[in-house]
C-alpha positions in Angstrom: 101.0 83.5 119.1 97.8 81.8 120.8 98.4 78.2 122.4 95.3 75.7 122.3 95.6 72.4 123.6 93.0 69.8 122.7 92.7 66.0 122.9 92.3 64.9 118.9 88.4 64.9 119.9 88.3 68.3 120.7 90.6 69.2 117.2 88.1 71.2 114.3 88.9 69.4 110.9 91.0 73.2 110.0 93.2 72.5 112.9 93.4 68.6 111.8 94.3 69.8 108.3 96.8 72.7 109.2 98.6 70.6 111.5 99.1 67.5 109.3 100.2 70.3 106.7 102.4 71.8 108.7 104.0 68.3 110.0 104.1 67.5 106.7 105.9 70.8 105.1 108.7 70.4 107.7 109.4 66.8 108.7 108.5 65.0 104.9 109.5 67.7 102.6 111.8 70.4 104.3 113.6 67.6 105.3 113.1 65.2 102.5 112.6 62.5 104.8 109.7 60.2 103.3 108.1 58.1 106.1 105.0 57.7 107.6 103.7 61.1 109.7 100.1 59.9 110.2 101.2 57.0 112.9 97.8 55.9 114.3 98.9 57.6 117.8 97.3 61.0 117.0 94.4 59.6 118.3 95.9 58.9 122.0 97.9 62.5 121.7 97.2 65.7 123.6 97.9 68.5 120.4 99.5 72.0 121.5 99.1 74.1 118.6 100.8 77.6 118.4 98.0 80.0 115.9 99.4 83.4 114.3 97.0 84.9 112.2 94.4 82.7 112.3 96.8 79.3 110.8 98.9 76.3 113.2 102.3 77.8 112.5 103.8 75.5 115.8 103.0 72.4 117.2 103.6 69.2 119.7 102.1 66.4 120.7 102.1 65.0 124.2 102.1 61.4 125.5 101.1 60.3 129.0 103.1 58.0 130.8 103.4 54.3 128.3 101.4 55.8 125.4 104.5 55.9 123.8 107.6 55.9 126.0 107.6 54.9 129.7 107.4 58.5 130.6 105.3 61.2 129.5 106.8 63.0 126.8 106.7 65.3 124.2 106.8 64.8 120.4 106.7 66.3 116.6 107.6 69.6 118.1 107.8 72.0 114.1 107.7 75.2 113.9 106.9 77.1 110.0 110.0 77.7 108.5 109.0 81.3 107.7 108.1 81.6 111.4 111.0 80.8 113.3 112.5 83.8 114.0 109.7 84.7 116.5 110.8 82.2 118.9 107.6 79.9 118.7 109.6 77.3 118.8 110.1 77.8 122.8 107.4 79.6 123.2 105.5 76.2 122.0 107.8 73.9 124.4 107.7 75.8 127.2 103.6 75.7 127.0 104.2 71.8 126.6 106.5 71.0 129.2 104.2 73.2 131.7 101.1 71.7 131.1 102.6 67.8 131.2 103.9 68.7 134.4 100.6 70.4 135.8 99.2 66.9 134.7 102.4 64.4 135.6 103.7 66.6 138.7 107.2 65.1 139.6 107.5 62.8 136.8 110.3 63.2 133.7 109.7 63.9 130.7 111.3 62.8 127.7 111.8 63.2 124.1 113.5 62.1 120.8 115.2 64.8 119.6 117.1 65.9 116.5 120.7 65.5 117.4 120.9 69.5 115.3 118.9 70.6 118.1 120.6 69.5 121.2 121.0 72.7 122.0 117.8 74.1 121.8 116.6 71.3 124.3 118.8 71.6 126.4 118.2 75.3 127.1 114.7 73.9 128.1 116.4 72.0 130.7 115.9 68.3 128.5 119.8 66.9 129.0 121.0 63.7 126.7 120.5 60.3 127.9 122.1 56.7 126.1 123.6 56.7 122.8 122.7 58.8 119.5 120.9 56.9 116.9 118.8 57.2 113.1 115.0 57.4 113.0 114.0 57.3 109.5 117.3 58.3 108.6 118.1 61.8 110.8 120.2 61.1 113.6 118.1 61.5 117.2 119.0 61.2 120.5 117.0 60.3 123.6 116.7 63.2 125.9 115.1 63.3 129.8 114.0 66.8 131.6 
């Protein structure tokens, strides 16, 4: 899998489309959670998409510090169902986390994560902070690397 990471400027409309569609495919109807994807803070993102075959099949988007929480963090992390046994998933975080830290040296990161995936984070080094709670309806929890 190739990583590219581009401010939304610097996204081609097939990169725009594939990565809405892929946001979409996982996080509205994989999970059959209706709510509002397209936030108005792609704009202000930095966009890590993971590319097999020529399609976004992974993605994140990264926050500087106070574009969305007070430290920079790391957000909408999906990987293609039909992908996921190639390990994109950390392959995609771990090329997150290193380049927010080449551009935030010594400063947390954080992340909302999917209580189901605790796990998962946690292997990345992310460990829980405060109490569990719903966003649109899937329980999350607040996690700090």
């Amino acid at each position: 899998m190739e990583i590219l990471i581009k401010t939304f400027d610097q996204l081609n409309t097939i990169e725009l489309y594939q990565l809405l569609e892929l946001r979409s495919a996982v996080f509205v109807v994989e999970q059959d959670c209706v709510y509002q994807d397209v936030d108005g803070k792609d704009q202000k993102a930095i966009h890590v998409l993971g590319i097999n075959e020529g399609k976004v099949v992974a993605y994140t988007r990264m926050f500087g510090p106070g574009d969305y929480f007070d430290n920079p963090s790391i957000g909408r992390v999906v990987v293609a169902e039909d992908q996921r046994q190639f390990g994109f998933g950390k392959v995609i975080m771990e090329a997150s986390i290193q380049d927010l830290e080449a551009r935030f040296p010594g400063q947390p990161l954080e992340l909302s994560a999917q209580t189901y995936l605790l796990k998962f984070y946690n292997g990345l080094g992310f460990k829980e902070t405060g109490k569990g709670y719903l966003e649109d309806g899937i329980p999350h929890i607040r996690m700090i690397k």
